[in-house]
SETI-725436 format. One line per 8 residues: number of its first residue (from 1); their letters; for each residue z negated, x negated, y negated of C-alpha. Coordinates in steps of 0.02 Angstrom, whole numbers, plus 32768, in hexadecimal, padded with zeros to 4 digits. Each point is the difference from the previous one (the first is absolute). Layout:
NUM	a	Z/X/Y  ... .
END
This chain:
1	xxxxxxxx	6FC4/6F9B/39EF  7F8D/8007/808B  8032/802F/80A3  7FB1/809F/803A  803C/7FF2/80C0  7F72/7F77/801B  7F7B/805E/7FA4  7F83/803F/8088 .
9	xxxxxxxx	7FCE/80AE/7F8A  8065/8046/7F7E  7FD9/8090/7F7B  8076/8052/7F9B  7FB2/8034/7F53  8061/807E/7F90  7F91/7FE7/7F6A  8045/809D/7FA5 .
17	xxxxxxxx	7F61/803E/7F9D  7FC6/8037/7F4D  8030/7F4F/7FBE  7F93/8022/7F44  7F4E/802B/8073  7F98/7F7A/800D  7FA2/8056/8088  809F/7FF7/806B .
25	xxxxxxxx	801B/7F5F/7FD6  7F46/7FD1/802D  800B/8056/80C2  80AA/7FB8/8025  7FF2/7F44/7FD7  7F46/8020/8060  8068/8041/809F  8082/7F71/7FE5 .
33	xxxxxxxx	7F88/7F6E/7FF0  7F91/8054/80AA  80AD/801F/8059  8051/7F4A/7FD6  7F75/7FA2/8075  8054/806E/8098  80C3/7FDC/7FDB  809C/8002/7F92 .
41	xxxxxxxx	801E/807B/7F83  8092/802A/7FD0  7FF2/8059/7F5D  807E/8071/7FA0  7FF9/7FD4/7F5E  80BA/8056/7FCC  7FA9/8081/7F7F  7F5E/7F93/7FE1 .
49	xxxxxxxx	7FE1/7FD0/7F41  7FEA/7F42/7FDB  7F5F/8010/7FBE  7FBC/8071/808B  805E/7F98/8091  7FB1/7F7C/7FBE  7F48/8028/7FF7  801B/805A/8093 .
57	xxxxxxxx	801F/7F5A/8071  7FB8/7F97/7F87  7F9C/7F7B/8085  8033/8058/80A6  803C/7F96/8080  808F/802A/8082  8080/8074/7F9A  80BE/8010/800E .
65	xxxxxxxx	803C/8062/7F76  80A2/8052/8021  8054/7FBF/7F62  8005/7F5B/8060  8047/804A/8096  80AC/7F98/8014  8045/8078/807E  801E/807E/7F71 .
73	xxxxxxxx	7FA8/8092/8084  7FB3/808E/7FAA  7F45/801D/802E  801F/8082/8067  807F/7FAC/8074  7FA0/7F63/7FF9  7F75/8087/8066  8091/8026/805E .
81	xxxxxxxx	8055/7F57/8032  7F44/7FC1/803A  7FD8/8095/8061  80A1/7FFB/8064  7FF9/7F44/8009  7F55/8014/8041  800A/809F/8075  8045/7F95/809B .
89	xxxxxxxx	7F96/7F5D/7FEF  7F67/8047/7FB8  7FD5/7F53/7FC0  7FC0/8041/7F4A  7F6F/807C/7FD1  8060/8077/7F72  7F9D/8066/7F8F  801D/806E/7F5E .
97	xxxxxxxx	7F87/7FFE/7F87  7FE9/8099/7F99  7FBF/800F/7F4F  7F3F/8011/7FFA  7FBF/8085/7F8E  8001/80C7/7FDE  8088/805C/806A  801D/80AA/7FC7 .
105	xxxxxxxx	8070/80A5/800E  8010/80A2/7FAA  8075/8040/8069  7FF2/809E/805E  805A/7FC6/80A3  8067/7F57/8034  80BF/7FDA/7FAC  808B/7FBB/8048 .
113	xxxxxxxx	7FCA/7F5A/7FC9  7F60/8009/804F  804E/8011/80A0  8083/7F87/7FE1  7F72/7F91/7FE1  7FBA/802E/80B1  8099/7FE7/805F  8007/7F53/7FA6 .
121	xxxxxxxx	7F45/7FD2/8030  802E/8049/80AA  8087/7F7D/8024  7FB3/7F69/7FAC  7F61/8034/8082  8081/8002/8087  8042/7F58/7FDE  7F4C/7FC6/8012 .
129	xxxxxxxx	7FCF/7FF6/7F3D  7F44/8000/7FD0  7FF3/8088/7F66  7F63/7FE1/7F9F  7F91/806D/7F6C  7F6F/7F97/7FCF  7F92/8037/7F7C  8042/80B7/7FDD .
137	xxxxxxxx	7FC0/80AF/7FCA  8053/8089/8054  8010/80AE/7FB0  7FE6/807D/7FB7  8097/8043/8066  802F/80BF/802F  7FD7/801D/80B3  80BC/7FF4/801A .
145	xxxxxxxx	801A/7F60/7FBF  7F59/7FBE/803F  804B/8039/80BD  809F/7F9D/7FD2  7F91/7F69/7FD9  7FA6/8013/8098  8097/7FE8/8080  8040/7F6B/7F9D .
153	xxxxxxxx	7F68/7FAC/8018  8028/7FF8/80A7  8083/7F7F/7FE6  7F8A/7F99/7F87  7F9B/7F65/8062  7F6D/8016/7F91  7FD9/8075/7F59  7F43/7FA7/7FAC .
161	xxxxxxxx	7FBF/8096/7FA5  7F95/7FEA/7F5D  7FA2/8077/7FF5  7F88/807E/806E  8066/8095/7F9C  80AA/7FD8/8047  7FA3/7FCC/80BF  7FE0/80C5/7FE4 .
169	xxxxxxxx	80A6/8029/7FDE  8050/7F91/8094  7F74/8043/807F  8029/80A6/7FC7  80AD/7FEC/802E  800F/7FA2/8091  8042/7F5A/7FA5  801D/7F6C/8082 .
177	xxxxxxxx	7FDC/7F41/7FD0  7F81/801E/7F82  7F62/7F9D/7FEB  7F97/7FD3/7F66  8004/7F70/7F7C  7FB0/8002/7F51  8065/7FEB/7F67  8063/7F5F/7FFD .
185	xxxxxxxx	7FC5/7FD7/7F47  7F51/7FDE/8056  805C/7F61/8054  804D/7FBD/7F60  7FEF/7F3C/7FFA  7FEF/7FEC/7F36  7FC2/7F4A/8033  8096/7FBD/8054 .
193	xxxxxxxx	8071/8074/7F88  7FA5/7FED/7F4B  807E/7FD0/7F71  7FC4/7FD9/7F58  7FE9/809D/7F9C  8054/8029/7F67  7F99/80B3/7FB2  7F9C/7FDC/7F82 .
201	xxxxxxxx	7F4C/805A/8015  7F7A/802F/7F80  7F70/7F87/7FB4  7F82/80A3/7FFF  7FBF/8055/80A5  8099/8083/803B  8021/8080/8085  80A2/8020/803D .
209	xxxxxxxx	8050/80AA/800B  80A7/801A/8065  804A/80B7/801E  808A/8051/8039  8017/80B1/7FC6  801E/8057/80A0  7FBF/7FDF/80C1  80A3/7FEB/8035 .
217	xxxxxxxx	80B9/7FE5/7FD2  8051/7FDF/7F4C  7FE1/80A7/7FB2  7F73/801E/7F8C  7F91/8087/803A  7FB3/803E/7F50  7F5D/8042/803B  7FDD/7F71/807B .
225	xxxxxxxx	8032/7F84/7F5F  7F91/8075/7F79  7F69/7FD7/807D  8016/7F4D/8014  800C/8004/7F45  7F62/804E/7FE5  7F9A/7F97/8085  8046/7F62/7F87 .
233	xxxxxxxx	7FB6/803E/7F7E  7F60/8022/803D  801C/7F53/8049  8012/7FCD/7F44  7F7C/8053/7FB8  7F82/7FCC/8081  8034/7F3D/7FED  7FF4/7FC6/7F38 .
241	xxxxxxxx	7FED/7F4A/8016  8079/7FE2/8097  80BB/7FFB/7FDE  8065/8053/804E  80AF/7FAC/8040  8083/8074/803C  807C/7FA6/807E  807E/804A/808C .
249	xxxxxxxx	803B/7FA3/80A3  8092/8092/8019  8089/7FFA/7F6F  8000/80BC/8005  7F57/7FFF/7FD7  8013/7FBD/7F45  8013/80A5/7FB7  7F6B/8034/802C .
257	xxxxxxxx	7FAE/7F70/7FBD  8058/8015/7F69  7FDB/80AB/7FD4  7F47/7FDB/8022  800F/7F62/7F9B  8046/806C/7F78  7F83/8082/8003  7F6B/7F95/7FF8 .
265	xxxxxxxx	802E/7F6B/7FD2  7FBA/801E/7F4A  7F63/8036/801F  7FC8/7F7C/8091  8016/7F5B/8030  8099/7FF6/8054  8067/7FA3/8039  80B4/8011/805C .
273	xxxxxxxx	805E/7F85/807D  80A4/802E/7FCF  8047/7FB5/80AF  8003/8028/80C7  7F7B/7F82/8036  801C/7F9E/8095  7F87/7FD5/808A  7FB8/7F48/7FB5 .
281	xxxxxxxx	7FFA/8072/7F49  7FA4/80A0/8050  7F8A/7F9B/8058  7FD5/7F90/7F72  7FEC/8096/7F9F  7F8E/805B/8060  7FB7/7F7D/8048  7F9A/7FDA/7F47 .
289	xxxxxxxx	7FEB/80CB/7FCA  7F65/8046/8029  8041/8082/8061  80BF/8040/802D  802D/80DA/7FCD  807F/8039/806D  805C/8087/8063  807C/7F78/805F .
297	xxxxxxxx	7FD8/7FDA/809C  8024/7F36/7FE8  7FC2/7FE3/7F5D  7F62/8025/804E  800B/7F9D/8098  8049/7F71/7F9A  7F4C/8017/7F97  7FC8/7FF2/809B .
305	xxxxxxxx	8054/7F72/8029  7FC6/7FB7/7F5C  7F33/8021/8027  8007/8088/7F6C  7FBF/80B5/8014  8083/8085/8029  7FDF/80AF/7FD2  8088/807E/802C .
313	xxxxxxxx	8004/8086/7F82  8078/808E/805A  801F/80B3/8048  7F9A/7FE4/80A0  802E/80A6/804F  80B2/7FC0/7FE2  8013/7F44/8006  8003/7FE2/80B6 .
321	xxxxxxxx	8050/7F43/7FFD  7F7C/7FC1/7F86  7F6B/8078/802F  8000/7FC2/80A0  8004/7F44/8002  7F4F/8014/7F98  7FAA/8081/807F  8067/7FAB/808C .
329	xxxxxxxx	7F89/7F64/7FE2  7F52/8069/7FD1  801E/7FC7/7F45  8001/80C4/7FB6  7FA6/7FD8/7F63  808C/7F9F/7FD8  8059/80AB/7FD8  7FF3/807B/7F6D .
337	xxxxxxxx	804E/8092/8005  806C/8024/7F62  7FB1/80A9/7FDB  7F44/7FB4/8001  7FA4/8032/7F76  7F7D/7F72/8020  8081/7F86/7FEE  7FB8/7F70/7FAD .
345	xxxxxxxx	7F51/800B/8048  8048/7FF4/80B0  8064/7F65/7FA5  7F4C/7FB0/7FAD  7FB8/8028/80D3  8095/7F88/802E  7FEF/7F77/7F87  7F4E/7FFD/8022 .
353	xxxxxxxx	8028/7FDF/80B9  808E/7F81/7FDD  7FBA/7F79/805A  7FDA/8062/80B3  80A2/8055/8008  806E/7F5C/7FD7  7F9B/7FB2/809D  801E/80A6/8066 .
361	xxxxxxxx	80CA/7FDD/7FE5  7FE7/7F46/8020  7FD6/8024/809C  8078/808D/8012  8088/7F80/7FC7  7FCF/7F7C/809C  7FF5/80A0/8069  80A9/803E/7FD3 .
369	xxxxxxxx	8063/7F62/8002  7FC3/7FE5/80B4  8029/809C/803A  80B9/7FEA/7FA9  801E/7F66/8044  7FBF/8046/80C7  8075/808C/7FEC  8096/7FA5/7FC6 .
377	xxxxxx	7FF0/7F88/808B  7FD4/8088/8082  80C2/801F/7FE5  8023/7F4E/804D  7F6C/7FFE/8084  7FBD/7F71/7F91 .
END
């Protein structure tokens, strides 16, 4: 085991996140490779899966997992034990590192564990701990809990924001710390982290259609789901000739493919990747379709990522998270709304302007990797 008392920076990483979402998986290991050129990590990986552990740190230099910790401390009094260690002497930069990603409440007003959570914050901030949020959306939150949020912030050294949507929300509210990064997914290495891919893709030209059945949570929302279904098959209809490969990067998401699989699968060309696709498999994927159908927010930028159109097919009244990383970057013809009733010609206008829209997100790739990087280091006065 190393020893943490002569490491210069230290961040503590919970890791606790939807473990079968590629996305999440995709954002973290981003932060984690960015974070590892600017100290130790320690890294709880208590409740991590094997499989997602491992893809998760797969290639990313300067990690302690906890599992090897031979003091047999829990995480949290590991936090503890440096901080008080530290408090006197000051000889070590501390720093939480909290899960990038979306951040949201139903609640009316703040629990008791929300303000346990404060008064926990509060001391770690006292004992000179660094608390960081990179790569968040914020929201939507009752004006309660958004007041709550506020104060915290207060005891956080830096929140980067990604999106203009939740800057709204924090300016609205008073929110301390805040500034703005892009997406981390826009500063995925898939050079230094490319593993040999094991999905099998079609011989024919294909397009590649990924839903979920509801804009947010684990509940199907039948009306949102009924439209989605009907923009597929006018999707279907308007494309003879292509086929049409129905994957998921969230395991929750398989239903849906199924049921869509099921209900057209015998009158089109179809075909189903029965299996969560991981990063190297997404981007392979999409990286040889002619264009990527989606309503998740990082199956698109992972077409992105790949050099392969994105179109966002989605409630856009509704679908703040995903609405706004396309008009965020002046890229609106890159959304459809769901209820369109020129659906497919707006699709054929697309196609037919492949090639200047994948240069307009090549640049806005280099753009938004700088502007990641700046922020992140802005943190350390780099």
């Amino acid at each position: 085991m190393q020893d943490l008392k002569k490491k210069n920076r230290i961040f503590y990483y919970d890791g606790f996140t939807q473990f079968a979402n590629t996305g999440d998986l995709l954002i973290n290991k981003t932060l984690l490779d960015i974070i590892s050129s600017k100290g130790m990590i320690v890294v709880n990986d208590a409740k991590m899966p094997v499989s997602y552990k491992n893809e998760l740190l797969y290639d990313v230099s300067n990690v302690l997992l906890v599992s090897e910790n031979l003091t047999n401390l829990s995480f949290s009094r590991m936090i503890i034990d440096s901080l008080l260690k530290n408090f006197i002497f000051k000889k070590t930069e501390i720093y939480i590192l909290e899960n990038p990603g979306h951040h949201i409440s139903k609640l009316i007003k703040p629990g008791k564990s929300h303000y346990k959570d404060f008064f926990k914050k509060y001391v770690q901030s006292m004992l000179g701990c660094n608390i960081l949020k990179i790569g968040v959306t914020l929201g939507p939150y009752s004006d309660s809990m958004s007041i709550f949020y506020s104060r915290i912030s207060k005891l956080y050294h830096s929140i980067l924001i990604r999106d203009f949507k939740t800057l709204e929300l924090t300016n609205q509210f008073n929110f301390s710390n805040v500034s703005y990064i892009p997406d981390l997914a826009w500063a995925y290495n898939h050079d230094k982290f490319v593993r040999t891919p094991t999905v099998e893709i079609p011989k024919t030209k294909y397009i590649v259609i990924s839903f979920r059945d509801a804009i947010e949570g684990t509940i199907r929302n039948s009306d949102y789901y009924n439209q989605i279904q009907n923009s597929i098959e006018q999707i279907l209809k308007a494309n003879l000739g292509y086929t049409i490969v129905f994957s998921f990067q969230v395991a929750y998401d398989r239903e849906v493919c199924k049921d869509f699989v099921a209900l057209f699968g015998a009158k089109y060309d179809v075909v189903f990747i029965d299996n969560c696709l991981s990063i190297s498999d997404a981007m392979h994927l999409y990286s040889n379709s002619e264009m990527v159908i989606s309503n998740r927010l990082h199956v698109l930028l992972l077409a992105i990522k790949s050099k392969t159109l994105p179109v966002a097919i989605t409630n856009v009244s509704q679908h703040n998270k995903l609405v706004s990383m396309f008009y965020d970057e002046n890229v609106n013809e890159c959304v459809i709304d769901v209820e369109s009733l020129d659906l497919t010609n707006q699709l054929d206008a697309l196609y037919n302007q492949k090639d200047m829209i994948l240069n307009k997100f090549d640049l806005i790739v280099k753009k938004n990797m700088q502007l990641i990087i700046r922020g992140i280091n802005q943190i350390f006065k780099v």
